[in-house]
C-alpha positions, 0 to 999 in steps of 0.5 A: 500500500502506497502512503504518502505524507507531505509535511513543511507547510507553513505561512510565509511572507511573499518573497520569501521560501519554504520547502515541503517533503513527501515522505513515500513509503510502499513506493520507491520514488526513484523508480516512480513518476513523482509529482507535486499538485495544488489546489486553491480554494475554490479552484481545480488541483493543478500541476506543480512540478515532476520528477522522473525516475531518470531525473528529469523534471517538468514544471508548470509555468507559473513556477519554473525558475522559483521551484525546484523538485528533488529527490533523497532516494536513501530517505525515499522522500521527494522535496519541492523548494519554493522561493520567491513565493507569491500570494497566488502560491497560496494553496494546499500541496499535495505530493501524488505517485503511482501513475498509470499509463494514461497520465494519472496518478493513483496515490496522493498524500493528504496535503499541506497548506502553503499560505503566501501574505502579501 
């Protein structure tokens, strides 16, 4: 059974950074598509960021050059840094793994709330 738990959320002031951690467990994140979502309120869950088991990384627009996805494979756990954080960042992350062959990720964690004041 895949688990997966997020944690590192927090409130922020705009410009500055935080870094969440999503801890797998039935899962090895090197051999997995590993991925971060959000969802605002009021909004659909929206693409974050991804990482491949070879290392390669996609982000969505509104976070590339200010996120960063990561990977400890001793820890089994997938970290997203987040800098210069914007109010509009403001969001609960959710860390997401097992995809299918349609694109589709089977196991999410439970989220964490990121809140960015302005």
């Amino acid at each position: 059974q895949v688990q997966l738990i997020e944690s590192g959320g927090g409130l922020v002031q705009a410009g500055g950074s935080l870094r969440l951690s999503c801890a797998a467990s039935g899962i090895i994140s090197d051999r997995n598509v590993m991925a971060w979502y959000r969802q605002a309120p009021g909004r659909t869950r929206d693409f974050v960021a991804l990482m491949n088991p070879g290392g390669k990384t996609n982000y969505a627009k509104s976070v590339k050059g200010r996120f960063t996805i990561s990977r400890d494979n001793a820890k089994n756990t997938v970290y997203l840094q987040m800098n210069s954080l914007k109010s509009e960042d403001t969001a609960v992350y959710y860390c997401a793994a097992d995809r299918d062959n349609h694109g589709r990720f089977g196991s999410w964690g439970q989220g964490t709330q990121v809140t960015v004041s302005s």
